[in-house]
VOTIDO-615032 format. One record per residue (C-alpha): residue in one letter; x, y, z. Coordinates in steps of 0.02 Angstrom, whole numbers, padded with zeros to 5 digits, always signed. Layout:
AXYZ ...
end
This chain:
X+01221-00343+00141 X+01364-00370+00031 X+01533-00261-00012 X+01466-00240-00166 X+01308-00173-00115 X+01361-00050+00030 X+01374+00119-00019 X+01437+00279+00063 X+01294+00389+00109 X+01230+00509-00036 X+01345+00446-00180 X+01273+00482-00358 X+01208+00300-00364 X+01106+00317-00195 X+01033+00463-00263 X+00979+00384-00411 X+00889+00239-00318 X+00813+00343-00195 X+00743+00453-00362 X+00687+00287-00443 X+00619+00166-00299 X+00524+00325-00241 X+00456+00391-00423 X+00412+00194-00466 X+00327+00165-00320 X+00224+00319-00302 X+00149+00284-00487 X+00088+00114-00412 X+00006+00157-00253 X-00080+00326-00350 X-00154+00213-00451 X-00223+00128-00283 X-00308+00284-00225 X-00321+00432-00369 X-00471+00329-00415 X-00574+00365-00260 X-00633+00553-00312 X-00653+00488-00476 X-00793+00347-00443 X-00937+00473-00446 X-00881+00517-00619 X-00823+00352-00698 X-01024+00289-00635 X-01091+00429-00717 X-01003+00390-00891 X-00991+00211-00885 X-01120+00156-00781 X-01123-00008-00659 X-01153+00062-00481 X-01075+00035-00337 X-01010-00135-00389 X-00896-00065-00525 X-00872+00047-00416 X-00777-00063-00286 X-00733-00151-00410 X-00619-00026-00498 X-00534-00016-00336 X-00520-00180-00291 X-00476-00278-00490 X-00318-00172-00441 X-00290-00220-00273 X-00330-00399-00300 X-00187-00437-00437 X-00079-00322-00326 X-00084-00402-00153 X-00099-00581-00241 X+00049-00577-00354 X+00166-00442-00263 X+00244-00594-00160 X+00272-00700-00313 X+00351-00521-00389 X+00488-00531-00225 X+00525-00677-00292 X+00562-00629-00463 X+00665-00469-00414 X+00772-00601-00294 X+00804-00686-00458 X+00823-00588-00579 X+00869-00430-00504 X+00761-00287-00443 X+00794-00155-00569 X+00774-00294-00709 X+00589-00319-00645 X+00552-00144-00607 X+00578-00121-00804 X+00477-00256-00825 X+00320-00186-00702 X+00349-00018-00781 X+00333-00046-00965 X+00167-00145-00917 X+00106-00005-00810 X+00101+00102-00962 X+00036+00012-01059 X-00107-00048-00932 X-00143+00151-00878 X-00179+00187-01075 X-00315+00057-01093 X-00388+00121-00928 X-00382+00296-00988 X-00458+00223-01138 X-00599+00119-01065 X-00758+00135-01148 X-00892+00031-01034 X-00851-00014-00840 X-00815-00210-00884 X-00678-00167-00987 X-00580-00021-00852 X-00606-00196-00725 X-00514-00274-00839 X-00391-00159-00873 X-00365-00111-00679 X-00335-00312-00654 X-00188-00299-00764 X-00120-00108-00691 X-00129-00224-00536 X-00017-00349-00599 X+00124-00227-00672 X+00106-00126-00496 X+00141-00279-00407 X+00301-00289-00499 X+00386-00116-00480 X+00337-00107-00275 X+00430-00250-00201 X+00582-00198-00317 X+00585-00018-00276 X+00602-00032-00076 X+00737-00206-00092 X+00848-00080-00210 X+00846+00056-00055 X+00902-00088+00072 X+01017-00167-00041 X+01086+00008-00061 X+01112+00095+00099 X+01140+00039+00265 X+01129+00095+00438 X+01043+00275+00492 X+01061+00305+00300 X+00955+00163+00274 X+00814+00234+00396 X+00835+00414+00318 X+00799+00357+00152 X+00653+00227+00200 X+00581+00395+00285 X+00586+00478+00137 X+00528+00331+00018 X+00389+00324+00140 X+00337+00493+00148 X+00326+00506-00049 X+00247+00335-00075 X+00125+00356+00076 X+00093+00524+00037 X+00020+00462-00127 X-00126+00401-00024 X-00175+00563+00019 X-00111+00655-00121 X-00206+00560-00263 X-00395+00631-00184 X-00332+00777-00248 X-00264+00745-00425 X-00418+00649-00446 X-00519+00786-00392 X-00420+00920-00543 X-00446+00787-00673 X-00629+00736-00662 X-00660+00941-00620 X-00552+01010-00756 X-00511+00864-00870 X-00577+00703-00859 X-00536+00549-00745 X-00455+00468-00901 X-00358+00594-00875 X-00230+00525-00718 X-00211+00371-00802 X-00136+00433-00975 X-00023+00519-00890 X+00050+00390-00805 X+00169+00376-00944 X+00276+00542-00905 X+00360+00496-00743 X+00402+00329-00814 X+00475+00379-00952 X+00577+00512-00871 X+00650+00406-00736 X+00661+00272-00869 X+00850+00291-00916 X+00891+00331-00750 X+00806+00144-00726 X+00908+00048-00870 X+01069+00128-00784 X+01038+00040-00630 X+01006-00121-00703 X+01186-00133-00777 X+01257-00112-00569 X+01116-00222-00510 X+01214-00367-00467 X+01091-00427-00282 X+01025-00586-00382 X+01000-00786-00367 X+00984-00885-00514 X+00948-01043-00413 X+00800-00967-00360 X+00624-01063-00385 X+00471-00956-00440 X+00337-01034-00345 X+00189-01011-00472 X+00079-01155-00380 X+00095-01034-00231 X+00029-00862-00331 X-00096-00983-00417 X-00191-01031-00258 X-00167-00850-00185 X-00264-00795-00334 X-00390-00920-00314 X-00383-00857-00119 X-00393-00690-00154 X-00520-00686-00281 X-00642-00793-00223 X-00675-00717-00071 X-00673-00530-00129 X-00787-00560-00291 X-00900-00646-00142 X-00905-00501-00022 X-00935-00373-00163 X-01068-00470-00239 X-01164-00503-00070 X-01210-00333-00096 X-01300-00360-00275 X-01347-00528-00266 X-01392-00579-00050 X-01291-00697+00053 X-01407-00850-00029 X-01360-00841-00194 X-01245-00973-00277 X-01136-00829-00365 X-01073-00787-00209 X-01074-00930-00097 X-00981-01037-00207 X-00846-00910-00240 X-00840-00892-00064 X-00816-01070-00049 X-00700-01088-00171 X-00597-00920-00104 X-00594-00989+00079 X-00531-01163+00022 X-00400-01100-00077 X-00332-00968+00059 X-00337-01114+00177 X-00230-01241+00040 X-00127-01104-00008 X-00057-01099+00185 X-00031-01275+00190 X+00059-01291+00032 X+00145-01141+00076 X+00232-01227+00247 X+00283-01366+00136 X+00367-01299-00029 X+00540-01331-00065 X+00554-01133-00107 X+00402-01044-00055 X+00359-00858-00100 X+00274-00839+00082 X+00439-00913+00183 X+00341-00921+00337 X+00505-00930+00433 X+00523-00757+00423 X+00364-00726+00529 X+00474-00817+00672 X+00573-00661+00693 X+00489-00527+00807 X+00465-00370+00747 X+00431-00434+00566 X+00279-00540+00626 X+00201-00427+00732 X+00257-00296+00615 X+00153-00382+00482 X+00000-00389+00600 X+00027-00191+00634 X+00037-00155+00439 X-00125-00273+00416 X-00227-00184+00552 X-00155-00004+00524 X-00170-00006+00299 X-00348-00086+00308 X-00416+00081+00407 X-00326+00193+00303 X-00373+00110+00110 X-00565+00116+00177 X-00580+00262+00259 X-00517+00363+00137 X-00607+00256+00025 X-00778+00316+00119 X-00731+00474+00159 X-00677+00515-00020 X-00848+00453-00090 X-00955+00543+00063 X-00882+00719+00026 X-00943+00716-00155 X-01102+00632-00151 X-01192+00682+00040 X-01051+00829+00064 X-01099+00899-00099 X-00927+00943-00139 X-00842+00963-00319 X-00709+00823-00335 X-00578+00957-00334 X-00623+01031-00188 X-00644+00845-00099 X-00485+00815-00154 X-00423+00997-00083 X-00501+00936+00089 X-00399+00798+00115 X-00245+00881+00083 X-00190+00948+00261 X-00141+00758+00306 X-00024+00746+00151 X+00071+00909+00209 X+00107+00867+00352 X+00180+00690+00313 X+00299+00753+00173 X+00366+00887+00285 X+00376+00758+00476 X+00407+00584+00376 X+00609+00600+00355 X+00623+00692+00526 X+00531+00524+00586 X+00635+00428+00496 X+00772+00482+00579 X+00709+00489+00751 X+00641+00307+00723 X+00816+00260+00675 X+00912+00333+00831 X+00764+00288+00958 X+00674+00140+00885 X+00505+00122+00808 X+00414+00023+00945 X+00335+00205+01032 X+00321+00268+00861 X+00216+00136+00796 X+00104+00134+00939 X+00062+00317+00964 X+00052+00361+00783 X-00094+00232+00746 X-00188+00280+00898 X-00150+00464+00835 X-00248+00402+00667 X-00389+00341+00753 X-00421+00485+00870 X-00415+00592+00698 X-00541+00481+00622 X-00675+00475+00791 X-00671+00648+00772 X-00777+00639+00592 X-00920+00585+00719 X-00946+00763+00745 X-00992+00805+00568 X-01156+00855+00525 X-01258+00897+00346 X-01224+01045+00278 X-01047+01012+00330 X-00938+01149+00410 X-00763+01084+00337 X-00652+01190+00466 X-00752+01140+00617 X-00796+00941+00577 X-00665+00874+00438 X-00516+00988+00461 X-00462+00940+00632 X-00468+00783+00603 X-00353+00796+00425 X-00228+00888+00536 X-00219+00742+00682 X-00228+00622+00582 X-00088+00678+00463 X+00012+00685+00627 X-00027+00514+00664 X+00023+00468+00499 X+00176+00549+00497 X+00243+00465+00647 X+00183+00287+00593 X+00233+00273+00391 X+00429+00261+00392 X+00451+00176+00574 X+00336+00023+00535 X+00445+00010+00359 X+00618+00014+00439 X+00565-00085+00601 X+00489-00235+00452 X+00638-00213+00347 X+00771-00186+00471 X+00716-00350+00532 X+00746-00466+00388 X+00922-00528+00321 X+00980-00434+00171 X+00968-00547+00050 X+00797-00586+00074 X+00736-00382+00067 X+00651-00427-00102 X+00541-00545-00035 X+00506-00471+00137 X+00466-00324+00064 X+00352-00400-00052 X+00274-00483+00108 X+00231-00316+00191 X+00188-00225+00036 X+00060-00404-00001 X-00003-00388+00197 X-00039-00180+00153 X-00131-00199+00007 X-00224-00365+00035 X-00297-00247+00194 X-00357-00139+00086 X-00425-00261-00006 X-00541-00347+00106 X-00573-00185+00206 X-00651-00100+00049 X-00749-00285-00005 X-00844-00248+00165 X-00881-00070+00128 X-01067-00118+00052 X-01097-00229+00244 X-01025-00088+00363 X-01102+00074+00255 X-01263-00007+00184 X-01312-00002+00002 X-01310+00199+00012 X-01181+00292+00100 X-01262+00433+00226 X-01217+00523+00371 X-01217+00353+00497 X-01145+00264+00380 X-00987+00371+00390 X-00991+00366+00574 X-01007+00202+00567 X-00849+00165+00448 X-00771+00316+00564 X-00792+00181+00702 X-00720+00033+00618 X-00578+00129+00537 X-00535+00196+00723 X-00542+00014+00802 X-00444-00050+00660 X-00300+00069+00681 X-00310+00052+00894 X-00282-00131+00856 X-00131-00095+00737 X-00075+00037+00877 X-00094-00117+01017 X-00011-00246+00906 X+00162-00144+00894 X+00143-00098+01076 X+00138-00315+01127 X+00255-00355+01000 X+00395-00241+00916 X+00552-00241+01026 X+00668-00080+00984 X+00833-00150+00904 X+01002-00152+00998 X+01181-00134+00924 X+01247-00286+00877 X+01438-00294+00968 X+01578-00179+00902 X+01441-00067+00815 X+01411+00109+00841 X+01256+00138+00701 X+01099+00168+00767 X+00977+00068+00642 X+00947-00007+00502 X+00994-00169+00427 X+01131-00259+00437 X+01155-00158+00581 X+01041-00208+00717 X+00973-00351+00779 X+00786-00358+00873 X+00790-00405+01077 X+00710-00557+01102 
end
């Protein structure tokens, strides 16, 4: 980190990026999860099934986790608040024509593009906190960017639920365009002190073409299995196609002059096995809120409101615990903190194994909202600041466009596999059975971070307790 860029604690300027990076970035991942409640609805209006269905969730995903690394890139270049603008201004525009859908092919569409405008404000948003604060500052404010932007996760079950109830799901998405245009000159100001840019950088678009290709390939395939059977040629060659591409995308990846995946980075510790945490950890939560949000309407019976209402404990508690984390993470380390709090999460979710039809919300969902929200609370900001704190300054852009990428390209693939782990209909065992797999999946994230994040130490003739810039990882 730079003169330029280091900041006494709480200045105007910090206060201003904290507002920003976490208002940006809570817009985007909303957008990731406001539509679960809402799929019920948009199938009864639109039409298309299940398949829309995922794929209203996953068109977004897909351009998200695909281009967000290429996006890193971009905000290295040309500055994050420059590209933030740029995501932004798309994002509005994007959310209108979703609002304004009128057949399912056309919101697919529509979320495809959201996807690509999200992918530009997220990456941005975190590199403006690290290039802005450093130290136990840096941790507290990660905390709190994490306990907004996560908390829109849990948060968005409910909004969803108020608008299809009381509104209409076209609803969330027009409104999109408030918060950006209230934190919009707030936005512009930052862009004139922005100064944490490279013009040498390369954009590596032969890179986000064959992580497109990747991406896409494979997911169409996996949703389509569903529809169409593991024999047909629509999904078998996409699959082929997807696979290929993932595998030349590596390749090409290790050789590039200026890559946007610069696998060196997954040499140092705690950001590789970081990485494998945050791929483990975000695939259980994106599908089974995904499931859970679906089976409280449709077998539950539930209004979307009150669905959303249910889910809301969880939230609570991680905007109240996530800063205090933050902080603790910062003075202790995250290692501990990333291990229980997973495990946490996955003891929360077994315990949906107990629910029965008619469901009894306070004696089969509710305990299991509050542990997991525990869980969640002590997981969110230290696997952040133990990713971040790990990478030079000058490459936060693209490292966290890496983590942000690994998150969402969970999701992703977790929610492609709903149709084989659930079945064509979602019942009772097929909730315990995505229970089960969303359990396993965040006991492996929990066992990851136990193998492989090291606490950091101070580096000689420092006295700060994290961050970075501040630390450096034990071998």
């Amino acid at each position: 980190m730079s003169d330029a860029t280091v900041i006494a604690p709480s200045t105007p300027l910090q206060k201003r990026v904290l507002l920003v990076a976490i208002v940006a970035s809570f817009i985007a991942f909303l957008d990731g999860f406001v539509i679960n409640l809402a799929l019920p609805a948009i199938s009864r209006e639109i039409g298309g099934g299940l398949v829309i269905q995922q794929w209203v969730v996953d068109g977004y995903l897909l351009t998200l986790g695909a281009l967000i690394l290429l996006a890193g890139s971009l905000s290295d270049l040309f500055g994050r608040a420059r590209v933030m603008e740029w995501g932004l201004a798309g994002f509005a525009v994007t959310s209108v024509i979703c609002g304004a859908a009128w057949s399912g092919e056309v919101l697919v569409v529509a979320r495809i593009l959201q996807g690509i405008a999200g992918a530009l404000v997220v990456p941005s948003s975190l590199a403006l906190i690290v290039n802005h604060f450093e130290g136990s500052a840096q941790s507290r404010a990660i905390g709190q960017w994490s306990g907004w932007t996560s908390g829109a996760a849990i948060v968005a079950p409910l909004i969803g639920g108020v608008s299809v109830d009381f509104l209409s799901w076209r609803f969330f998405f027009f409104v999109n365009v408030v918060p950006i245009a209230l934190i919009w000159p707030a936005l512009v100001h930052l862009r004139k002190a922005d100064t944490d840019r490279d013009p040498s950088r390369r954009v590596d678009y032969a890179g986000a073409v064959l992580a497109m290709l990747g991406l896409g390939g494979t997911v169409y395939g996996l949703i389509e299995q569903g529809r169409l059977g593991w024999q047909s040629p629509q999904v078998l060659l996409p699959l082929a196609i997807g696979v290929v591409a993932l595998a030349a995308f590596i390749v090409y990846e290790y050789r590039a002059r200026e890559p946007m995946l610069p696998m060196e980075l997954f040499a140092i510790r705690n950001f590789g096995w970081g990485n494998i945490a945050t791929f483990a950890i975000y695939a259980a939560f994106s599908f089974g809120f995904f499931i859970l949000g679906i089976y409280l309407q449709q077998v539950g019976g539930m209004k979307a409101t009150i669905a959303g209402i249910a889910l809301l404990p969880a939230t609570l508690i991680l905007m109240f615990a996530s800063s205090f984390i933050g902080d603790l993470a910062g003075k202790y380390g995250p290692r501990w903190f990333m291990t229980g709090g997973p495990a946490l999460c996955g003891v929360g979710f077994l315990l949906l194994l107990s629910v029965q039809s008619p469901i009894n919300y306070w004696m089969q969902v509710f305990p299991s909202q509050v542990v997991f929200g525990i869980g969640l609370a002590i997981t969110v900001a230290p696997l952040t600041s133990a990713i971040l704190g790990a990478v030079p300054p000058e490459k936060a852009g693209i490292g966290s466009a890496i983590n942000n990428a690994v998150a969402r390209i969970a999701g992703l693939v977790c929610i492609a596999f709903a149709g084989i782990i659930v079945g064509p209909v979602l019942t009772t065992q097929g909730l315990y059975q995505a229970a089960v797999v969303t359990a396993v999946l965040l006991f492996v994230g929990a066992a990851a971070s136990a193998v492989g994040i090291r606490n950091p130490v101070p580096e000689t003739g420092t006295t700060t307790a994290g961050g970075a810039g501040a630390v450096s990882s034990q071998p």
